[in-house]
C-alpha positions as CSV (number, residue, x, y, z in Angstrom):
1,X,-30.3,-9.5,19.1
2,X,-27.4,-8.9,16.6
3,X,-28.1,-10.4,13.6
4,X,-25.4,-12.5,12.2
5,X,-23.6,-12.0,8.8
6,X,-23.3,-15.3,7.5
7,X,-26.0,-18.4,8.1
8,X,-26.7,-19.4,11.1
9,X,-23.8,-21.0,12.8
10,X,-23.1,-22.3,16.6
11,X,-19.8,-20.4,17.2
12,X,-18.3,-16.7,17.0
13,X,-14.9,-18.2,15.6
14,X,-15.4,-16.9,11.9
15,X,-12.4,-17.5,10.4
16,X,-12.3,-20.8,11.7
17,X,-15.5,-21.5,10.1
18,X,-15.1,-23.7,6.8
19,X,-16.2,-21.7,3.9
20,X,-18.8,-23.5,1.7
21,X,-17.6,-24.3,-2.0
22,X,-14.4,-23.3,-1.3
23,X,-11.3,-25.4,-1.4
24,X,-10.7,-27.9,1.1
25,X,-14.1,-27.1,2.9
26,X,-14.8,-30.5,3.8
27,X,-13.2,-33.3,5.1
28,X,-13.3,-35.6,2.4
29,X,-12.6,-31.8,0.0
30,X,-16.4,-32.3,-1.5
31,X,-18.0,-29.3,-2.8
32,X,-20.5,-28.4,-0.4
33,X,-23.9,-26.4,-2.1
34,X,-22.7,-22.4,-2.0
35,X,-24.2,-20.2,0.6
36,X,-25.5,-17.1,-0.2
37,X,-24.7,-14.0,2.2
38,X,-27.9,-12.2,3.3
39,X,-28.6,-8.3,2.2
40,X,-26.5,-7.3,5.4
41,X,-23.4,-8.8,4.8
42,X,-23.1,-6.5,2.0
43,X,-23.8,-3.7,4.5
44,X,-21.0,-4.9,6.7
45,X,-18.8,-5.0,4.1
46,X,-19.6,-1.1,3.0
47,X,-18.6,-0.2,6.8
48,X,-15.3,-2.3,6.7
49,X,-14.5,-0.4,3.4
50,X,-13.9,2.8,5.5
51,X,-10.8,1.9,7.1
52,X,-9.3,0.4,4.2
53,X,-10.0,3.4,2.2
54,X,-8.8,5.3,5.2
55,X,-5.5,3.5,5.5
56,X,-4.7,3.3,1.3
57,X,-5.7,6.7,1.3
58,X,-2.7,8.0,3.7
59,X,-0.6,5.9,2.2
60,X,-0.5,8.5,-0.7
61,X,-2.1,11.6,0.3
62,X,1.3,12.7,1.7
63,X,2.7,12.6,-2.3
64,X,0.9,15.7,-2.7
65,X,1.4,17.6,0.7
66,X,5.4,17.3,0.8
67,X,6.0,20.2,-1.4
68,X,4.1,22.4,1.3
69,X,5.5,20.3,4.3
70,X,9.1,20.8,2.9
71,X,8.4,24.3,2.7
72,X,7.0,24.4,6.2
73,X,9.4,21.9,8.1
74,X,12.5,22.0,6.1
75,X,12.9,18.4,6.4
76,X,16.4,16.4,4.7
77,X,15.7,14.2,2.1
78,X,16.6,11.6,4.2
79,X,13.2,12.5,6.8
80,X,11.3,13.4,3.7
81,X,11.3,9.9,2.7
82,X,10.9,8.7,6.6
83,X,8.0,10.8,6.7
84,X,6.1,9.1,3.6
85,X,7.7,5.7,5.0
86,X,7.3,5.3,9.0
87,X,3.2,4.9,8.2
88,X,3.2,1.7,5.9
89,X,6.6,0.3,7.6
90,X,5.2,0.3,11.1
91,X,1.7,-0.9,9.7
92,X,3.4,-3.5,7.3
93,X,5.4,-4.8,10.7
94,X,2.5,-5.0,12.7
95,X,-0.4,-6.1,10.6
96,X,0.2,-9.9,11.5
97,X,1.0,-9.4,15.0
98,X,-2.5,-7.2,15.5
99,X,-4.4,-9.9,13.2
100,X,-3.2,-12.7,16.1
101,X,-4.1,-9.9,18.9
102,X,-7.7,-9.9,17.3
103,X,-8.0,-13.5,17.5
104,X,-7.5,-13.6,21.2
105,X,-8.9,-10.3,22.4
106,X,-11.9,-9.5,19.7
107,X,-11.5,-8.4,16.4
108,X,-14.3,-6.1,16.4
109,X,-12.8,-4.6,19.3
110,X,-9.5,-4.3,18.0
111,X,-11.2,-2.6,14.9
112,X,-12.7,0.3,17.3
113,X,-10.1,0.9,19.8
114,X,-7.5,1.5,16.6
115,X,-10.2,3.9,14.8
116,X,-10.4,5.6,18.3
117,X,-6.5,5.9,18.2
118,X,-5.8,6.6,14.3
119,X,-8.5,9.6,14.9
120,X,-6.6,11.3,18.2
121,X,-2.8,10.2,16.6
122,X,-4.4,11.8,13.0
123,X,-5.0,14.8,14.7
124,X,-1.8,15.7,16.5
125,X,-0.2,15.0,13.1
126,X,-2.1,17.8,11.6
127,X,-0.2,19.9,13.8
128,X,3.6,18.4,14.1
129,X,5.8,21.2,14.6
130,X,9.0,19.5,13.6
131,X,9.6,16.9,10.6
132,X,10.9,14.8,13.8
133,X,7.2,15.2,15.0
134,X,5.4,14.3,11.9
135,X,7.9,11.5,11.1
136,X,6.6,10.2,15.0
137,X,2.8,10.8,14.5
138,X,3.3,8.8,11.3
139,X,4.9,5.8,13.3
140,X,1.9,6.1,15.8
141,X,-0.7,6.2,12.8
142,X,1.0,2.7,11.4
143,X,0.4,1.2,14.8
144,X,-3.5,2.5,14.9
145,X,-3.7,1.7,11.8
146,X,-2.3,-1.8,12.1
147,X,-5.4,-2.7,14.5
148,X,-8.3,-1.6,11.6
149,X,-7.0,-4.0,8.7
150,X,-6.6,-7.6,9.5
151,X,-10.5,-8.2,10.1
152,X,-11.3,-6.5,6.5
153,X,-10.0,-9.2,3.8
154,X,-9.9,-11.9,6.1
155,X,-13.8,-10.9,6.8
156,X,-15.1,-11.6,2.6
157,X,-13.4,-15.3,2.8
158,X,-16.0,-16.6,5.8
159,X,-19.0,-14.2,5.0
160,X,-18.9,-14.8,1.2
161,X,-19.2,-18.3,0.8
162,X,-20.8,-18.3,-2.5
163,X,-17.5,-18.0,-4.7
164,X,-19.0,-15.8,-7.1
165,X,-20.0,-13.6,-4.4
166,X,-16.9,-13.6,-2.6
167,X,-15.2,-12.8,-5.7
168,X,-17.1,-9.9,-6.0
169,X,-16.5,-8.6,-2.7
170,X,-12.6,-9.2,-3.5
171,X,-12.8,-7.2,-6.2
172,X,-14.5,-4.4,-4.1
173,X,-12.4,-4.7,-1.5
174,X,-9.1,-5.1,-4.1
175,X,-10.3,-2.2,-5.9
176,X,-10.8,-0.1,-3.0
177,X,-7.2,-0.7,-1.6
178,X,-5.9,0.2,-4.9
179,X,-8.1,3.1,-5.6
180,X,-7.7,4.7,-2.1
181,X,-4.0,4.8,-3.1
182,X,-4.4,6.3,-6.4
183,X,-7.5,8.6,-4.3
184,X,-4.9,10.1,-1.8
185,X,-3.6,12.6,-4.3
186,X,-6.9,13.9,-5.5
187,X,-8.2,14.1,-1.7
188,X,-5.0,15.6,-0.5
189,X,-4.7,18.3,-4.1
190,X,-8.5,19.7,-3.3
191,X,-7.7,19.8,0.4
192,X,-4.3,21.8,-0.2
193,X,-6.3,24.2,-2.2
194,X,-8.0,25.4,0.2
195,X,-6.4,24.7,3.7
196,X,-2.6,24.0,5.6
197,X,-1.3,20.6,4.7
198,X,-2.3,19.2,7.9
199,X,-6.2,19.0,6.7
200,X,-4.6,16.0,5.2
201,X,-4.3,13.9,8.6
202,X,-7.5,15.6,10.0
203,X,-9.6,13.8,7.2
204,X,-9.1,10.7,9.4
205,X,-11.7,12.2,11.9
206,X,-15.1,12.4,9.1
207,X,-14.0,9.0,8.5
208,X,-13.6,6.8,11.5
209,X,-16.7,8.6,13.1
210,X,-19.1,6.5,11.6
211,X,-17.3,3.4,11.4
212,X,-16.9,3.8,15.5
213,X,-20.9,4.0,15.5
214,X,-22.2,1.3,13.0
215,X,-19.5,-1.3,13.5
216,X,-21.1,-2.2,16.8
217,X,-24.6,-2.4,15.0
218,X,-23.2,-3.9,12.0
219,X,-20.7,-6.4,12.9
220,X,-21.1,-9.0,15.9
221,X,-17.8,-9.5,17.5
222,X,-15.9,-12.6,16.9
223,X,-12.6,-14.4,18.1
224,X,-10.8,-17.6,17.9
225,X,-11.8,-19.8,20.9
226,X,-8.3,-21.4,20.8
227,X,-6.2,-18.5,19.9
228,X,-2.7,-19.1,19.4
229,X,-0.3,-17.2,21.9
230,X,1.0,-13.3,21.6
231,X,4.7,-14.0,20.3
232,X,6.3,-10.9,21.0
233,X,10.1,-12.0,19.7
234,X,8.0,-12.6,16.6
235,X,6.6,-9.2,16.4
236,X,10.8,-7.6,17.0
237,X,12.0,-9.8,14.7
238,X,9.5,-8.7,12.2
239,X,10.6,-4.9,12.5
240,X,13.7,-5.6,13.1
241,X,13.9,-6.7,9.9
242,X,12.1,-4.4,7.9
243,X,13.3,-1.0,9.4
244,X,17.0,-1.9,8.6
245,X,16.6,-3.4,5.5
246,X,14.6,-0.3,4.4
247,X,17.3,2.0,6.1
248,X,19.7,0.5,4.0
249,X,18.0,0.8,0.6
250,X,17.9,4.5,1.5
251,X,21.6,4.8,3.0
252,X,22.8,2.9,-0.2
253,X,20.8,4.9,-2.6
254,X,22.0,8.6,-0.5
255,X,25.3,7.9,0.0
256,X,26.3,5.1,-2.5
257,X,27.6,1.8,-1.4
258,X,28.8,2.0,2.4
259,X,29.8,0.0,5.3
260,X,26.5,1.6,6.6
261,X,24.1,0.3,4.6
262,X,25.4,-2.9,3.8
263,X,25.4,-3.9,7.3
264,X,21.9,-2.8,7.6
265,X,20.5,-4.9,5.2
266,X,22.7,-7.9,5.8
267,X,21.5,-7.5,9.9
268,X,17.5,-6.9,8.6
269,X,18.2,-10.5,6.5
270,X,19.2,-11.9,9.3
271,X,16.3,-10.9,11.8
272,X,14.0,-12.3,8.7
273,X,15.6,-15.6,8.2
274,X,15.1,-16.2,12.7
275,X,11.8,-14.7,12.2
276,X,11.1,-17.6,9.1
277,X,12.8,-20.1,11.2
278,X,10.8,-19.1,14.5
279,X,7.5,-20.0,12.7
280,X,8.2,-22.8,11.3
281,X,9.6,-24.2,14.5
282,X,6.3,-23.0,16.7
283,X,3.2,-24.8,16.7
284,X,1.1,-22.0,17.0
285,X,3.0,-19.4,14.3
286,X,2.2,-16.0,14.4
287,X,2.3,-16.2,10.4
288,X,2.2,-19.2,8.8
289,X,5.4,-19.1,6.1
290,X,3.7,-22.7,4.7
291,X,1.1,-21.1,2.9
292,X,3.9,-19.7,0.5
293,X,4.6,-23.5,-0.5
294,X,1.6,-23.3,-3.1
295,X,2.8,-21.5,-5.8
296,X,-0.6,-19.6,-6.8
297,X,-0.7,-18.4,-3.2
298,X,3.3,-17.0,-3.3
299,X,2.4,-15.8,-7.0
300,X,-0.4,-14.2,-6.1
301,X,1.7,-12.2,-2.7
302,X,4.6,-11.3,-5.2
303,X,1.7,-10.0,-7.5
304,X,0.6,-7.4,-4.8
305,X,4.0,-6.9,-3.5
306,X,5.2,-5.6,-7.0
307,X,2.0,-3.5,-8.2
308,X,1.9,-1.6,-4.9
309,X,5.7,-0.7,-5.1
310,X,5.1,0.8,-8.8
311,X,1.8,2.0,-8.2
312,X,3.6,4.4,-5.2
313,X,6.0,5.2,-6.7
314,X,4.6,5.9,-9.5
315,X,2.5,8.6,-7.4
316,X,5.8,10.0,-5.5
317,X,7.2,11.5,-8.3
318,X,4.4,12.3,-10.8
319,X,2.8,14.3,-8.0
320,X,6.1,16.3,-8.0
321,X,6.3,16.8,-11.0
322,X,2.9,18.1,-11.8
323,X,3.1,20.7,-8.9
324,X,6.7,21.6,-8.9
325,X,8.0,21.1,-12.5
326,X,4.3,21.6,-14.9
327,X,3.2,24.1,-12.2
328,X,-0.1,23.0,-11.6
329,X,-1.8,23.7,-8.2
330,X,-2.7,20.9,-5.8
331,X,-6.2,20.2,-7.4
332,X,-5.4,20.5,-10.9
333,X,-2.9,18.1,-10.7
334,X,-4.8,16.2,-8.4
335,X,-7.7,16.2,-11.4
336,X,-5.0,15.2,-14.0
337,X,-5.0,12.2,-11.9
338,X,-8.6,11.4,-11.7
339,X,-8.9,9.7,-15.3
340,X,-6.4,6.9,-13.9
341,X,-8.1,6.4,-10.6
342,X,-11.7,5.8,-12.6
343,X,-10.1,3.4,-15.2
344,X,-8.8,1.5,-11.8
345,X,-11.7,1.2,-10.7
346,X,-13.8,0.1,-13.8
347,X,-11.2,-2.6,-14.2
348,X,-11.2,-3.7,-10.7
349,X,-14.8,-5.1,-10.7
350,X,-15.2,-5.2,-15.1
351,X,-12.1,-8.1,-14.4
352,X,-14.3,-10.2,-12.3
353,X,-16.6,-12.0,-15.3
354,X,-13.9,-12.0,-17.5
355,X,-11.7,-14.2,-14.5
356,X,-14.3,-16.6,-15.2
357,X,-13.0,-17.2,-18.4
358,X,-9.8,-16.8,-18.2
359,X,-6.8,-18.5,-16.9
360,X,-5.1,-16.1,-13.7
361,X,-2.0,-17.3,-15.8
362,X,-2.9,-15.5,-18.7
363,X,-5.0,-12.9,-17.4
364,X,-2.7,-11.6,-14.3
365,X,0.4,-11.1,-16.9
366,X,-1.5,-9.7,-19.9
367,X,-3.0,-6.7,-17.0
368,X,0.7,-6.0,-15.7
369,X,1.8,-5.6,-19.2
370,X,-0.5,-2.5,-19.6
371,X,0.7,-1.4,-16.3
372,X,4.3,-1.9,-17.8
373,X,3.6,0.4,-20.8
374,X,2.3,3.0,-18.6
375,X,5.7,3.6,-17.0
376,X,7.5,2.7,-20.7
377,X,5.2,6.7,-21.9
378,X,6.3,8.4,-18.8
379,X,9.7,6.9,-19.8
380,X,9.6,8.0,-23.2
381,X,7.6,11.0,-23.2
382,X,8.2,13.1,-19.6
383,X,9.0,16.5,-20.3
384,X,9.1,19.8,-18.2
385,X,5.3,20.5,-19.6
386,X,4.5,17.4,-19.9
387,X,1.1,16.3,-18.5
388,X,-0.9,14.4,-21.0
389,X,1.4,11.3,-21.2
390,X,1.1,11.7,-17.6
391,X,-2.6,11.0,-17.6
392,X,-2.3,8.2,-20.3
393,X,0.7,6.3,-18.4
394,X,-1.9,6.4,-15.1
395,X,-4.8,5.2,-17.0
396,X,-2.7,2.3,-18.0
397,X,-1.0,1.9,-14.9
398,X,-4.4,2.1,-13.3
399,X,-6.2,-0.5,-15.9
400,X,-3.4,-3.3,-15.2
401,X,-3.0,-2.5,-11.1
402,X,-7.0,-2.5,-10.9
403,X,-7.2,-6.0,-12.8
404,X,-4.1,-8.3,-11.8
405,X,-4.7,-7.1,-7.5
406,X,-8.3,-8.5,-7.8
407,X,-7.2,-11.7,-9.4
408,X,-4.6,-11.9,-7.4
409,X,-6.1,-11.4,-4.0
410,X,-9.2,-13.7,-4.8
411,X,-6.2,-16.6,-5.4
412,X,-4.9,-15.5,-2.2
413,X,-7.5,-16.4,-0.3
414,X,-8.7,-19.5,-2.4
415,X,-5.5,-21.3,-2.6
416,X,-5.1,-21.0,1.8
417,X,-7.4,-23.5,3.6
418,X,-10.5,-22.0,4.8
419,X,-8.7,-22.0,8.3
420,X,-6.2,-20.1,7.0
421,X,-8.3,-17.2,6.1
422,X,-7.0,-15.1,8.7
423,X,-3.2,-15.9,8.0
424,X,-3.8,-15.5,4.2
425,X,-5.4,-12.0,4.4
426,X,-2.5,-10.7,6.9
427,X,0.2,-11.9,4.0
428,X,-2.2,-10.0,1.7
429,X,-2.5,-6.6,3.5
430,X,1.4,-7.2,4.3
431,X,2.5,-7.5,0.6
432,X,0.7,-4.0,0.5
433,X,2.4,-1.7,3.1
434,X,5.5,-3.4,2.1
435,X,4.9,-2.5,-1.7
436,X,3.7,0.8,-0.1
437,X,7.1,1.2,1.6
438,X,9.4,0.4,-1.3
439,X,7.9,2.1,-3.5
440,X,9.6,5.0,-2.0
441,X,12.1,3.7,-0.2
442,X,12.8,2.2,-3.6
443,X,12.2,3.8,-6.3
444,X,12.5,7.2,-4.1
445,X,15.8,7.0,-3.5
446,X,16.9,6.0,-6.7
447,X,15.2,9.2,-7.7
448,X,16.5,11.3,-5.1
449,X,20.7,10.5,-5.8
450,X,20.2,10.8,-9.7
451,X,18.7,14.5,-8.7
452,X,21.6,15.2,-6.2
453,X,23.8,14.0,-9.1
454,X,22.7,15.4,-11.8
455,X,21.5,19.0,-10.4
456,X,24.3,22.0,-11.5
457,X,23.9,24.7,-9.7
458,X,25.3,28.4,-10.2
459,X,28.5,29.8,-8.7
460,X,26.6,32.3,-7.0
461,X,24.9,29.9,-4.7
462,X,25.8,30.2,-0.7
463,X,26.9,26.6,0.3
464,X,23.4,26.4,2.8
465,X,21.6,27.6,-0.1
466,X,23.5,24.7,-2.3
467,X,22.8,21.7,0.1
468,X,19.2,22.8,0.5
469,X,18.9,22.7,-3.3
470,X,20.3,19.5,-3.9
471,X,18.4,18.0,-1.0
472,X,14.4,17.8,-2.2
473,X,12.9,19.5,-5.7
474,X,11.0,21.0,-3.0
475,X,13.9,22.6,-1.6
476,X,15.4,23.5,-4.9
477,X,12.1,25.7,-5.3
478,X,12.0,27.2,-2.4
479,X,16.2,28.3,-2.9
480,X,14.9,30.1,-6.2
481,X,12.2,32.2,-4.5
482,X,15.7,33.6,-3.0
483,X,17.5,34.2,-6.3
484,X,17.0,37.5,-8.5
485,X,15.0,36.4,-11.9
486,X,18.0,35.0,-14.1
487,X,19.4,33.1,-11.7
488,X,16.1,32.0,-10.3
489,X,15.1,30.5,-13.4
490,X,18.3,28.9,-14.5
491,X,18.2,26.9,-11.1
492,X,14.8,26.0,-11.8
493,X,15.5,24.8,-15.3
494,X,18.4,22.8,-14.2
495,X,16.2,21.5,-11.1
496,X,13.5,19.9,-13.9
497,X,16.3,18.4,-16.0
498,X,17.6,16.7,-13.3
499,X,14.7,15.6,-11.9
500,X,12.9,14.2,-15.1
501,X,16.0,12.5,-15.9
502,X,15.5,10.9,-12.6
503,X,11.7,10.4,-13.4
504,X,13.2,8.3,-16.7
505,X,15.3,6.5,-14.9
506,X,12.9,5.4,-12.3
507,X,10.4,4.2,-14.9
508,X,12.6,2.1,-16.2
509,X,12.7,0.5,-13.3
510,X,8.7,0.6,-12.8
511,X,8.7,-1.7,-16.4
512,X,11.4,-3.7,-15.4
513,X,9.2,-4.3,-12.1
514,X,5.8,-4.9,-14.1
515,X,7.3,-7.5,-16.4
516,X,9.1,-9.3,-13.6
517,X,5.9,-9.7,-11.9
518,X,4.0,-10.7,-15.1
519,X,6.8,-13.6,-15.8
520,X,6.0,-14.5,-11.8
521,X,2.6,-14.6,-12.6
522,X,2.5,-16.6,-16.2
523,X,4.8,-19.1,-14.0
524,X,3.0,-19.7,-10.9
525,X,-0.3,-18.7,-10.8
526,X,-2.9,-21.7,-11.1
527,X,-6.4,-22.0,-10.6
528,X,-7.3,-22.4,-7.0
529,X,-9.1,-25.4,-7.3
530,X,-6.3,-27.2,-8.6
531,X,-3.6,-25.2,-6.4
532,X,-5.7,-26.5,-3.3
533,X,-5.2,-30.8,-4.4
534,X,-1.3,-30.2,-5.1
């Protein structure tokens, strides 16, 4: 008989189940005496770690590839973007709708059949012949992937009911998000030094193997007896908001400010404002857009939203620049990475005694101010050689991210009634693939049209040979393998200016982002006890 991973209780509904010591847990909003989660719930929650890893993992493991896919596919700048953004913007789209499909159908069983289909889509990615191919098998991997995460967070609220335990196992799970995504370039630098760039799709397989055979041992399966229905103009609207909105940022930031890309975002606002009006008209919403009326718990969203966005693209152009510019192979600069991805981590879980003590208020902005003078070095220090401010801007990038997302995601799930768990941790996990998807659709783009702009090319340049220069660094690079010496290297030293004055630009950005989200934070984010009696 499976053993289950919370005290004994008389129904499978989990996330229905009111969490003990945790706001709004009993009728009269008592404190009930805390419930400590046996040895195996600890277990479970090491097996639901893989597909988060997993999933943060390829949300940046590409950073480090698309010098060698360019190369290989030849993609536009346009489809090199599209191939980093189809994953997180399909997975971001879909998260809530698969969360609902859980409900009804099994969560456990939506967990399997999308780590059965993220291991076959992974490896047909490994070998896309066309950028149109990978951009596709990227798309597919959002939807697979879509299926593992709702369960994950949603998961630590009902089996953690001791608060200092589930804070804990926030903090894991927060840290692990955060330092899959800061993970993907070292995975994906030692895998490029030693095989094609599709080894880094085929990682996938090693991973979701196990998960597929101890779930079933691990985890009993669970579902909402009265599951709300499938709304699928809900699940359009929620695309058809983000694609065109997304496409927009990009057309605005390739090709200046057009008919094109104006319309685009103004339709993708429109699909969002239906889509915020659908749910608050149904009585069974596929997300619940209430939750956002306590401040700690839109705070907290706006918290995520914002450190994923510079966190990726913080990785999107440091990983180019390391290989392309510094002229480090795939592991080195993969390794110049690894002193950020520790200090993540240490401050991920070190952050969860001191949260104890200290206000999320204060705490929350005081982290994303160290993450904002980690972009303010790259800023003020990037060079063509430059690599050690590198390292010191992502240990304090790392230090701030690691800190404010486990704060942040342990008032997420406080502040929404334990019956909200499931909601709650879908707006978490959605903040992220969004984030992920700005990031470089974002801060991307920006840097793509300053390098189109400010790239000078010689005379001597074919007009193919020209476009393919000013479309990717990657391209640039591969155009001076065609060049006699001279002119080689005067393309290539025109190519790093352009591109680091980009990189300055864009940080700028990144601290403008950082202490946007800190003010957010200072102004909204309140204990949960006393965000759950406003």
């Amino acid at each position: 008989m499976t053993e289950n991973l919370t005290t004994p209780t008389t129904t499978t509904d989990l996330d229905a189940r009111p969490t003990a010591g945790a706001p709004g847990a009993t009728a009269r909003g008592a404190a009930e005496p805390s419930v400590r989660a046996p040895r195996r719930a600890w277990f479970a929650l090491a097996v639901l770690m893989l597909p988060v890893l997993l999933v943060s993992i390829d949300n940046t493991v590409l950073s480090f590839a698309l010098p060698e896919i360019s190369l290989a596919l030849a993609p536009t700048a346009a489809q090199q973007l599209w191939i980093i953004d189809a994953y997180p913007l399909v997975l971001a789209g879909l998260l809530v709708a698969m969360g609902s499909a859980g409900d009804r159908f099994g969560r456990r069983r939506m967990l399997l059949i999308g780590s059965v289909g993220f291991a076959v889509v992974s490896i047909g990615a490994a070998f896309a012949p066309t950028a149109e191919a990978l951009i596709a098998a990227r798309a597919a991997l959002g939807f697979f992937g879509a299926m593992l995460m709702p369960s994950t967070l949603s998961l630590l609220r009902t089996v953690f009911a001791d608060r200092e335990q589930r804070r804990l196992a926030i903090a894991i799970w927060a840290t692990g998000f955060a330092a899959g995504s800061a993970f993907g370039p070292i995975v994906g630098g030692v895998l490029l030094e030693h095989f094609a760039w599709g080894s880094v799709f085929l990682l996938a397989v090693p991973v979701l193997v196990p998960l597929i055979i101890l779930v079933p041992l691990l985890i009993p399966e669970s579902r909402d007896p009265n599951p709300g229905r499938i709304d699928i103009v809900s699940i359009v609207l929620s695309l058809a908001a983000m694609v065109p909105i997304v496409f927009g940022i990009k057309s605005i930031a390739t090709d200046g400010l057009d008919a094109t890309g104006i319309l685009a975002i103004a339709f993708g606002a429109a699909c969002a404002l239906w889509f915020v009006r659908r749910q608050l008209r149904s009585d069974s919403p596929m997300l619940d857009v209430r939750l956002f009326a306590k401040g700690s718990f839109g705070g907290a969203v706006l918290v995520n939203l914002f450190s994923v966005i510079a966190l990726v693209g913080f990785l999107y152009f440091v990983s180019q620049h390391l290989q392309l510019i510094a002229g480090l192979s795939p592991v080195e600069a993969g390794l110049a990475l690894l002193p950020g991805l520790v200090a993540m981590i240490i401050a991920g879980l070190a952050v969860v005694p001191v949260a104890r003590r200290v206000r999320p208020r204060v705490l929350v902005p005081v982290a994303l101010g160290l993450s904002a003078s980690g972009y303010l070095v790259i800023a003020l220090f990037t060079d063509a050689e430059s690599i050690a401010p590198i390292v010191l801007a992502f240990v304090l990038l790392g230090v701030g991210i690691g800190a404010a997302e486990t704060v942040s995601n342990e008032l997420i799930l406080s502040s929404a009634p334990p019956e909200k768990a499931g909601a709650a941790s879908a707006v978490s996990e959605t903040a992220y693939e969004l984030g992920a998807v700005l990031g470089t659709a974002v801060l991307g783009s920006i840097l793509a049209a300053h390098y189109r702009a400010a790239l000078v090319l010689p005379a001597s340049l074919t007009s193919a040979q020209a476009d393919a220069a000013r479309e990717t660094l990657a391209g640039t690079s591969a155009v001076a393998e065609q060049m006699p010496a001279g002119i080689a290297d005067q393309v290539l030293a025109s190519a790093a200016v352009a591109f680091d004055g980009g990189v300055v630009l864009t940080s700028l950005i990144g601290v403008g982002l950082m202490l946007g989200a800190a003010v957010i934070a200072a102004v909204t984010l309140r204990n949960p006890v006393q965000a759950s009696t406003d």
